[in-house]
C-alpha positions as CSV (number, residue, x, y, z in Angstrom):
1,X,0.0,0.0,0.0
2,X,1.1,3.7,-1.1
3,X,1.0,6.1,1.7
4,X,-0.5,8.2,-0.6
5,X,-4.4,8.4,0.8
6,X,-7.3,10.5,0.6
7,X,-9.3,11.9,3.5
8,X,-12.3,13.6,2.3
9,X,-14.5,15.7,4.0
10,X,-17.4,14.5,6.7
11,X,-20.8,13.0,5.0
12,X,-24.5,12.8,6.7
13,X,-25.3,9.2,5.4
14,X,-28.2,7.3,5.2
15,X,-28.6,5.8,9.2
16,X,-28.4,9.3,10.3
17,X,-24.3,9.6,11.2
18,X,-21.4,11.9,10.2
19,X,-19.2,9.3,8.5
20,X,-15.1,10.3,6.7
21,X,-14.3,8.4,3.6
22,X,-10.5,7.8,3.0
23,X,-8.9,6.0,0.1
24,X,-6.6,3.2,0.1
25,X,-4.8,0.0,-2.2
26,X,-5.0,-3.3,-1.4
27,X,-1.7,-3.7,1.2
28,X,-0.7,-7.3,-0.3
29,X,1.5,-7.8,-3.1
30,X,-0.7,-10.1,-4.6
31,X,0.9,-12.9,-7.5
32,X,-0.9,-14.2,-10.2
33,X,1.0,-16.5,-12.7
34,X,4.2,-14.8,-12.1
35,X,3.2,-11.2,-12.4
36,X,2.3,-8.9,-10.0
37,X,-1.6,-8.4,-9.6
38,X,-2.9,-5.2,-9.8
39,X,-4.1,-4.2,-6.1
40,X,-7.7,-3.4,-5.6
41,X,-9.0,0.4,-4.7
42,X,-10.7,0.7,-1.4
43,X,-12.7,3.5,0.1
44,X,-12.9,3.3,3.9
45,X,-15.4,4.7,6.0
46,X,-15.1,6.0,9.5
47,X,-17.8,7.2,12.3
48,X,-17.5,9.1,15.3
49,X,-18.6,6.3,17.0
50,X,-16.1,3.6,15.6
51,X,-17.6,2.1,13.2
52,X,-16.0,1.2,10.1
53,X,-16.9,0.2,6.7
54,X,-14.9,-1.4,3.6
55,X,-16.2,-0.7,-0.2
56,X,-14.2,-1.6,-3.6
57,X,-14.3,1.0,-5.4
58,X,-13.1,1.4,-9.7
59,X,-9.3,3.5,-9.5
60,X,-11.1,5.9,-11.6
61,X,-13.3,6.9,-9.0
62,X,-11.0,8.4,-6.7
63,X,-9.8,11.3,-8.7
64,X,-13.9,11.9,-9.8
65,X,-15.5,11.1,-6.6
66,X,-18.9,12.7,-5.7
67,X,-20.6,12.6,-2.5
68,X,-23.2,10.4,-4.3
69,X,-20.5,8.4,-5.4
70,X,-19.8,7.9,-1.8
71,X,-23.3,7.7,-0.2
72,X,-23.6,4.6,-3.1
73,X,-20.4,2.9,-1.9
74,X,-21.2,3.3,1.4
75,X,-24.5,1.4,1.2
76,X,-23.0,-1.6,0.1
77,X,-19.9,-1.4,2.0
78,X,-18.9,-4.6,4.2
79,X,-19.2,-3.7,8.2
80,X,-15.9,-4.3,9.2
81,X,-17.2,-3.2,12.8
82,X,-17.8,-5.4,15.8
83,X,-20.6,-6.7,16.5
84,X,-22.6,-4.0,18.8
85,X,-23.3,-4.3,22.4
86,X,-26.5,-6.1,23.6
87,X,-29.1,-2.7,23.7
88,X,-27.4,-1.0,21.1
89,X,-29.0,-0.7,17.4
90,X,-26.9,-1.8,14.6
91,X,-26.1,0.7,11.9
């Protein structure tokens, strides 16, 4: 992975929270029949409260990115996020 990322402003999303989205490569030098593999683009997302959420995103996207790009990525992000607390609602 490049340390090369993107932090882009705070976004309201869709469960009602302030979420950041940053960019990032795949970290693994990944091999496929003796050539490197290109690594996969992912946008990360953040919330004050911890939670964190993983999306693949095209490489294109990162130098176009709209907030509705985002808000789309960030509905079908994976929940990288524990599990919440018995009496908490899940996001």
């Amino acid at each position: 992975m490049t340390t090369n990322e993107t932090t882009l402003p705070r976004l309201l999303m869709p469960d009602g929270a302030w979420w950041t989205a940053e960019f990032q490569h795949e970290r693994a030098q990944l091999m496929r029949r003796g050539r490197e593999r290109e690594r996969r683009l992912f946008v990360f997302f953040r919330s004050a409260d911890g939670q964190l959420r993983r999306a693949t995103v095209p490489e294109d996207l990162k130098s176009t990115v709209t907030e509705h790009d985002l808000r789309l990525a960030w509905k079908s992000a994976e929940c990288l996020s524990p599990l919440p607390v018995s009496g908490q609602s899940p996001r």
